[in-house]
KEVEXKE-283732 format. One line per 10 residues: their letters; for each residue x, y, z of C-alpha. Coordinates in steps of 0.25 Angstrom, whole numbers, padded with zeros to 4 digits. Example, Ala and Ser with C-alpha at 12.3 -4.5 7.8 and 13.67 -1.06 7.14 Angstrom:
# KEVEXKE-283732
as) 0049,-0018,0031 ~ 0055,-0004,0029
This chain:
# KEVEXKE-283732
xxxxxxxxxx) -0087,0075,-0004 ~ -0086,0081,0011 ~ -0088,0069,0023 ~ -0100,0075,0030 ~ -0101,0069,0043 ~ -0112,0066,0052 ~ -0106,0076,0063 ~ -0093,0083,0061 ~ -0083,0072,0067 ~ -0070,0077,0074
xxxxxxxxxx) -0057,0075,0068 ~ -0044,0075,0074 ~ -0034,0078,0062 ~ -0039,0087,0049 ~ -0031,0089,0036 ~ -0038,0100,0030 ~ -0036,0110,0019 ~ -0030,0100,0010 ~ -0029,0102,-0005 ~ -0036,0090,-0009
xxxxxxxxxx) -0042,0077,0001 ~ -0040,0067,-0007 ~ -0048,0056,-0002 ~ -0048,0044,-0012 ~ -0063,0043,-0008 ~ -0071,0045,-0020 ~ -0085,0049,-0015 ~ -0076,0060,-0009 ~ -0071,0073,-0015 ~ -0077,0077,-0030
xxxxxxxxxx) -0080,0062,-0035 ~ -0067,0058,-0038 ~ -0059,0045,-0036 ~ -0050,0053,-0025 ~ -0060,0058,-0018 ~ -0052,0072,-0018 ~ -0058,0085,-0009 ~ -0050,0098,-0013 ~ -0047,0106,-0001 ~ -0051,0092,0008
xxxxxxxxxx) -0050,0090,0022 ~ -0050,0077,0031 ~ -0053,0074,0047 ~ -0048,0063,0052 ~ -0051,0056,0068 ~ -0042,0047,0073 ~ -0038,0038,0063 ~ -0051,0040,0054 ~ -0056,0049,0043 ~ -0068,0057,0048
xxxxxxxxxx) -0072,0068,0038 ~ -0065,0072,0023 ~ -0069,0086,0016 ~ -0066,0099,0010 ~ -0057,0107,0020 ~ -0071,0117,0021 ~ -0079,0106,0027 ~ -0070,0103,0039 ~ -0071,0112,0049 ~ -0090,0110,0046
xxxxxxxxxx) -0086,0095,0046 ~ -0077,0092,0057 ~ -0074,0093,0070 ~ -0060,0094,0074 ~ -0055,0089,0087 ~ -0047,0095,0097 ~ -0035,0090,0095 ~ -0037,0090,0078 ~ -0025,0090,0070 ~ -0027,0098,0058
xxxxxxxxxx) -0018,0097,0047 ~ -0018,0108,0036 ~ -0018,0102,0021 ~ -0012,0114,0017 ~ -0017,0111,0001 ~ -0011,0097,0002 ~ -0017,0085,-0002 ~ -0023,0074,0008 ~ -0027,0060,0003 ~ -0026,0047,0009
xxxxxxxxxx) -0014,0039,0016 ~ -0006,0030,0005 ~ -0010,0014,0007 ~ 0001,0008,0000 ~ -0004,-0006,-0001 ~ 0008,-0014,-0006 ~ 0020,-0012,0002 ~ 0035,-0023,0006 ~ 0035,-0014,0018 ~ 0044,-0022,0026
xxxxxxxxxx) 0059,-0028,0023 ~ 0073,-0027,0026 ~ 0081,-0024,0016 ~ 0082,-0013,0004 ~ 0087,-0017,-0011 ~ 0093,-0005,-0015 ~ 0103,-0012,-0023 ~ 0093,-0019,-0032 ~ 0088,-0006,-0037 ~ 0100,-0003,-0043
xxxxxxxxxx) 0104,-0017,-0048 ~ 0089,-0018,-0054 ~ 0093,-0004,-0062 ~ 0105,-0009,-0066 ~ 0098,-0021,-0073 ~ 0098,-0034,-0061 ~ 0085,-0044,-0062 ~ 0077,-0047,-0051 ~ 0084,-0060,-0052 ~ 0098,-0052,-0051
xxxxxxxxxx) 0094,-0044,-0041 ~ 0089,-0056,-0032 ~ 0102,-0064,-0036 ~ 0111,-0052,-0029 ~ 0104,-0055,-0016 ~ 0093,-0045,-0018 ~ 0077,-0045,-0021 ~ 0066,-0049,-0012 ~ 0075,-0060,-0004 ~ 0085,-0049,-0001
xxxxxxxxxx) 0073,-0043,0008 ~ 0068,-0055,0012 ~ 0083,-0058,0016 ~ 0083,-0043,0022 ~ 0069,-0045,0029 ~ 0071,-0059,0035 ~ 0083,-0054,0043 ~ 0076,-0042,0049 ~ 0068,-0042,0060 ~ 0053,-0035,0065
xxxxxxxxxx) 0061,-0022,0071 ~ 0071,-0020,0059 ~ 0059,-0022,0049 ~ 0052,-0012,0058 ~ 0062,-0002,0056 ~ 0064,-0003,0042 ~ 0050,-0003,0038 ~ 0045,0008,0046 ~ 0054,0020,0039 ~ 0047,0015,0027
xxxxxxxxxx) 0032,0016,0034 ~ 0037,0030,0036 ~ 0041,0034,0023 ~ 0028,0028,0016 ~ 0020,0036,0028 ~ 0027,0049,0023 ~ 0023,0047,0010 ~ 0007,0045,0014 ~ 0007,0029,0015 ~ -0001,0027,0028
xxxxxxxxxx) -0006,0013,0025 ~ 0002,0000,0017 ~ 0003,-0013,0017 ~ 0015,-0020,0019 ~ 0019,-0034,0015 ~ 0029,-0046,0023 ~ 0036,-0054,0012 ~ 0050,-0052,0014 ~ 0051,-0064,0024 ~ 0045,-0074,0020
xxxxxxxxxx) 0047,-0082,0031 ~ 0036,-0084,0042 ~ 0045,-0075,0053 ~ 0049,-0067,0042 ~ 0036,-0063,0038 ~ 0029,-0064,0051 ~ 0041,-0053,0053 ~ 0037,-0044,0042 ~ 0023,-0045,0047 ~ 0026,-0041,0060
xxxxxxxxxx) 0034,-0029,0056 ~ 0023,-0024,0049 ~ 0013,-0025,0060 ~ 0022,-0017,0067 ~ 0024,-0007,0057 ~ 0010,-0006,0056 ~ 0008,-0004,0071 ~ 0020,0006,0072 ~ 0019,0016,0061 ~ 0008,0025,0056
xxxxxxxxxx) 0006,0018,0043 ~ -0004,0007,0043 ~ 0004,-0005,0037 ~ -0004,-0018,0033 ~ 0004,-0032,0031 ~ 0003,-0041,0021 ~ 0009,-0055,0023 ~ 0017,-0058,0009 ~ 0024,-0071,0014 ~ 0023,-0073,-0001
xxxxxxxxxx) 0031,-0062,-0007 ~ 0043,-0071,-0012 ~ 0046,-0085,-0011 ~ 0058,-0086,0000 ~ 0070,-0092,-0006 ~ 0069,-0105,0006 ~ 0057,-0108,-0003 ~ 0061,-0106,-0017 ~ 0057,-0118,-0023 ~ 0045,-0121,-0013
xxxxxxxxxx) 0036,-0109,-0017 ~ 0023,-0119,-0012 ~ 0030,-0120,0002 ~ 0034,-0106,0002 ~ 0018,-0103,-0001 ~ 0013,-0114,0010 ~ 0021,-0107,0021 ~ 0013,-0093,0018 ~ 0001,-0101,0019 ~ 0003,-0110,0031
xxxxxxxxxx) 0015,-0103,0041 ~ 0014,-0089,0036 ~ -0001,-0084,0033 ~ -0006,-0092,0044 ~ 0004,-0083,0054 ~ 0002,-0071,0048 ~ -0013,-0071,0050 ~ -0011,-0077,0065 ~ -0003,-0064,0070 ~ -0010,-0056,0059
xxxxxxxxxx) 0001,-0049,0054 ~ -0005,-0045,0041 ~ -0019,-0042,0033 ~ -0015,-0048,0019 ~ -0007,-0057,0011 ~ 0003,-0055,-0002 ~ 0008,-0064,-0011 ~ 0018,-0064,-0021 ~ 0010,-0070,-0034 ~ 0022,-0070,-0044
xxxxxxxxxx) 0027,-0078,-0054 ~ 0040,-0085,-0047 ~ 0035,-0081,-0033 ~ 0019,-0087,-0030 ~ 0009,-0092,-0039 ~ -0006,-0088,-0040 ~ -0008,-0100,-0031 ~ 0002,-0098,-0022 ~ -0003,-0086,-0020 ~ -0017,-0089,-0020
xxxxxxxxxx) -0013,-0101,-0008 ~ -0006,-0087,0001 ~ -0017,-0077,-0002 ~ -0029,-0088,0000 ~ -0022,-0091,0013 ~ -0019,-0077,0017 ~ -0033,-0074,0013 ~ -0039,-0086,0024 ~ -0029,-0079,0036 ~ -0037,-0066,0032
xxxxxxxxxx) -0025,-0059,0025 ~ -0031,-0051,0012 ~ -0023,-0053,0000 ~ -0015,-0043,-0006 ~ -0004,-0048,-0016 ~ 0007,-0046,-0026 ~ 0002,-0050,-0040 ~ 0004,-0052,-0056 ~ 0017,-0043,-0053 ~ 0026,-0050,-0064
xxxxxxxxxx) 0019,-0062,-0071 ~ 0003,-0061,-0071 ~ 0001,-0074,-0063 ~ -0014,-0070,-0059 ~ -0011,-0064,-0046 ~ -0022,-0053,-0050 ~ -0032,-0064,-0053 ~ -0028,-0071,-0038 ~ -0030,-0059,-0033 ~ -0045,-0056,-0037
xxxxxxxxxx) -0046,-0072,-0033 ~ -0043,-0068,-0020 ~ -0050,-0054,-0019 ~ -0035,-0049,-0013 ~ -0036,-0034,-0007 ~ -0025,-0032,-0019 ~ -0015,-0039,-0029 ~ -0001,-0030,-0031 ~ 0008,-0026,-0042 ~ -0002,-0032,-0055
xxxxxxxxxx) 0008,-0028,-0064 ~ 0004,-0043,-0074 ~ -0011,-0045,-0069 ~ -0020,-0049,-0081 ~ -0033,-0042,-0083 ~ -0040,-0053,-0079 ~ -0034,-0052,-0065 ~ -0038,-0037,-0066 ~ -0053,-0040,-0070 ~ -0052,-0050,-0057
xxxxxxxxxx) -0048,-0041,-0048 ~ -0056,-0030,-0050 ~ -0068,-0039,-0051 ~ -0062,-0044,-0034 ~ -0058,-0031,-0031 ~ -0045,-0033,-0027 ~ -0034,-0020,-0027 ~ -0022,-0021,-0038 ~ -0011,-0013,-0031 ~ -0001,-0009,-0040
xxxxxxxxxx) 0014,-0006,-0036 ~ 0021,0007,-0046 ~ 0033,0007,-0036 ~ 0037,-0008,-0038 ~ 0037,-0006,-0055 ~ 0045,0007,-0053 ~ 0057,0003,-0045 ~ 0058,-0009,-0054 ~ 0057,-0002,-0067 ~ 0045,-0013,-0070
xxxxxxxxxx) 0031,-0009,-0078 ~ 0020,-0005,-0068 ~ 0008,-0011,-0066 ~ -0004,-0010,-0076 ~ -0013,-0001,-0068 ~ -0022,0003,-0076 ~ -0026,-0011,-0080 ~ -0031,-0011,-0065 ~ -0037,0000,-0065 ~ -0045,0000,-0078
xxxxxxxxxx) -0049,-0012,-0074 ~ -0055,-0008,-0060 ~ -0044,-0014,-0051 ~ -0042,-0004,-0039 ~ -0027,-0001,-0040 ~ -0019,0004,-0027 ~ -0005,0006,-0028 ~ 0006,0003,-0019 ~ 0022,0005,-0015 ~ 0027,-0010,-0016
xxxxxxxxxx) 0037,-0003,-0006 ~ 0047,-0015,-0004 ~ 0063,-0015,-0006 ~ 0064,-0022,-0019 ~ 0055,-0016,-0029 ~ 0047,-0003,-0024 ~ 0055,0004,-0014 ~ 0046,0015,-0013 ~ 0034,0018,-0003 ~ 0028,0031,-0009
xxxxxxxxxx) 0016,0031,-0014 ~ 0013,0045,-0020 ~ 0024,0038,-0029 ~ 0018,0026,-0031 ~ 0005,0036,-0037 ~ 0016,0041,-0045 ~ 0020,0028,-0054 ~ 0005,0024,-0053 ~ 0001,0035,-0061 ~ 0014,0037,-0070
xxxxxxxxxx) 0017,0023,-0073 ~ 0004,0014,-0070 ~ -0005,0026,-0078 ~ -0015,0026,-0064 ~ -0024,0039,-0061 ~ -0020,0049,-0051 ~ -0031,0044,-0046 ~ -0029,0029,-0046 ~ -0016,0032,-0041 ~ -0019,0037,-0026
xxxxxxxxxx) -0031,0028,-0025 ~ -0020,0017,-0028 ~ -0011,0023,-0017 ~ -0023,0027,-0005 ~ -0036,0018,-0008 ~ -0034,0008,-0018 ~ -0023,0004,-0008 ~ -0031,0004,0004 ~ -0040,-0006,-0006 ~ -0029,-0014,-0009
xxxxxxxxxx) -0025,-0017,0009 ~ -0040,-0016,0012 ~ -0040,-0004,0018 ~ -0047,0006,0010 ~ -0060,0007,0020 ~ -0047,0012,0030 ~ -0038,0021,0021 ~ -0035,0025,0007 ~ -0045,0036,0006 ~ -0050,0048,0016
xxxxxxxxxx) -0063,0046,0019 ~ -0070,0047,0035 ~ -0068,0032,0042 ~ -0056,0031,0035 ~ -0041,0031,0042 ~ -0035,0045,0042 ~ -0023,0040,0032 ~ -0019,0052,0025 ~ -0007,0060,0018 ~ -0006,0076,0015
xxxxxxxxxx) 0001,0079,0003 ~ 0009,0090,-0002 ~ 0001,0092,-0014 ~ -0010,0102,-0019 ~ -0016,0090,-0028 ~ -0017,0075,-0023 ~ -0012,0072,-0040 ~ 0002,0079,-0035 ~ 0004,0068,-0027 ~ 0009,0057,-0039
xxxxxxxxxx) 0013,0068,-0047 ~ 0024,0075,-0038 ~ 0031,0060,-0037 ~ 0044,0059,-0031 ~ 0042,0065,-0017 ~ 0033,0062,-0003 ~ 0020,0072,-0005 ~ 0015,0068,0009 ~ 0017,0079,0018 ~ 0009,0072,0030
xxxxxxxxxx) 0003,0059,0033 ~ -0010,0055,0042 ~ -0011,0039,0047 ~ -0024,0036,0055 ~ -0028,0051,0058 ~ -0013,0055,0062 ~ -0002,0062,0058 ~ 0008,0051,0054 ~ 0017,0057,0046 ~ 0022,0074,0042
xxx) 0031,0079,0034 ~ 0041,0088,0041 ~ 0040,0104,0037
């Protein structure tokens, strides 16, 4: 289905002659869920999408201003920037070393008894300041923006202090405002219990709740709120208490949930209609019934099961059931390292059984669903961000299939250029 404007409306970048146009908007392309045009184009102005069709149209169709870059598909594949909505973006630190004692057999308990585990970056990401996070994090931006993320999310919860959070906060609002990717914070004062409250979880949660939360909001440093509802960590009503409080500062809920013990953090979700609850790998069907009844996103996380050597989570429970899967990096130093997520599609699909299909909805739309952004991005479509990525592949199902290198050949944030692989 070709966008007929009104009038032709001039654009001032065109990607043309592409292979396919894959929109992942259905009522486009030949009626499938992708939305794919064969031998599409697109026309962008300033940072919006203003007209998508075959490359036959364009020159009937649109207008191109004086200064119009044109960028030649040359048979490659164009979709929709990544939104990878589940990201530890920020910390000082790396674990290297537990990798290998995990592959040589330690516990987590072992592991955290060497000094390592989440408290080594809490440890690590207390002592660094806004300027050295900063530089650490931005490489990272970069390398997800080479692989065709142009939107994420990105979580505090390595501090878990007020300054320490307040800190990670802040650097996130400066990496947002400083590189091309859109980065959205998530305030997850609630990821661990710090050891100075080991035995006074409560305390720890009326802190969040009465110090933390209510700063956060005032210098509005972030959009939603996380908690870790775990077994050993916080309870249903802990959590509850955090997201219900999050909620009345206007911070949408998106949170860990059922990853090891099915507590009924699916259920707590479709309680508090969250944009999205994470990880799902113990969720009972009845949490699954509820929240496809609310509407709420599970956003599954392939990288985190891989690096761990740990089952992956049931996605076709989700899916059969109606739920709206997106899938995400979990990029973070302890348990998914890895920010790619053409491979992500490729663990979906070989080890969670999801669709081709399913699987690049999970990484561009159904993530935009799960930060409430998918009237902004995650599909191609005229009023929409100009987010893209042009692919070297002659069909978008190559993408998953040739695993194990970057496909992304050039990358467009907000109508511009923002990223180009050298010749």
């Amino acid at each position: 289905m070709t966008t007929v404007p009104t009038e032709r409306p001039s654009a001032d970048l065109i990607v043309d002659n592409c292979a396919q146009l894959v929109t992942c908007d259905p009522t486009r392309g030949a009626g499938d869920r992708l939305g794919v045009l064969e031998g599409g184009a697109l026309a962008a102005s300033g940072e919006r999408v203003v007209w998508v069709g075959p490359s036959s149209r364009l020159a009937e169709d649109v207008r191109p201003a004086p200064d119009c870059r044109r960028i030649d598909g040359r048979g490659r594949v164009l979709l929709p920037g990544f939104v990878d909505s589940h990201t530890h973006l920020v910390f000082a630190g790396t674990r290297e070393q537990e990798y290998a004692m995990r592959a040589a057999g330690a516990s987590y308990q072992e592991i955290a008894a060497a000094g390592g585990g989440i408290r080594a970056t809490v440890r690590a990401t207390r002592a660094a300041d806004v300027d050295e996070l900063v530089r650490l994090a931005t490489p990272r931006l970069d390398r997800m923006l080479a692989h065709g993320t142009t939107t994420c999310e990105a979580k505090s919860g390595y501090g878990l202090t007020l300054d320490d959070e307040l800190k990670m906060l802040e650097t996130i609002r400066r990496l947002d405002a400083g590189h091309p990717v859109d980065v959205l914070a998530n305030f997850c004062g609630a990821h661990e219990v710090p050891d100075e409250f080991r035995n006074r979880v409560d305390d720890y949660v009326s802190l969040v709740v009465e110090t933390m939360l209510p700063e956060v909001a005032k210098r509005g440093l972030a959009r939603y709120v996380d908690v870790f509802c775990e077994q050993g960590v916080f309870s249903i009503a802990q959590s509850r208490r955090i997201l219900q409080a999050g909620a009345a500062h206007g911070l949408r809920a998106k949170f860990h949930a059922d990853e090891f013990v099915g507590l009924g953090g699916a259920e707590l979700a479709a309680e508090l209609r969250a944009l999205s609850a994470d990880h799902l790998l113990q969720s009972s069907l009845e949490g699954v019934s509820r929240m496809k009844a609310a509407g709420v996103t599970a956003t599954l996380l392939p990288g985190t099961a891989f690096f761990l050597g740990l089952p992956y989570a049931p996605a076709r429970k989700f899916l059969d059931t109606g739920v709206r899967v997106a899938l995400a990096s979990d990029f973070n130093p302890g348990s998914s390292p890895g920010l790619s997520m053409q491979l992500v599609m490729t663990m979906a699909i070989s080890q969670m059984k999801m669709t081709p299909e399913e699987a690049l909805l999970g990484v561009t739309l159904h993530g935009a669903h799960a930060m409430g952004l998918d009237h902004e991005v995650g599909s191609l479509a005229p009023g929409k961000l100009c987010d893209l990525a042009l692919c070297d592949v002659g069909d978008w199902r190559q993408l998953p299939y040739f695993y194990g290198v970057n496909h992304a050949s050039l990358v467009v944030k907000r109508g511009r250029v923002a990223w180009e692989r050298r010749a």
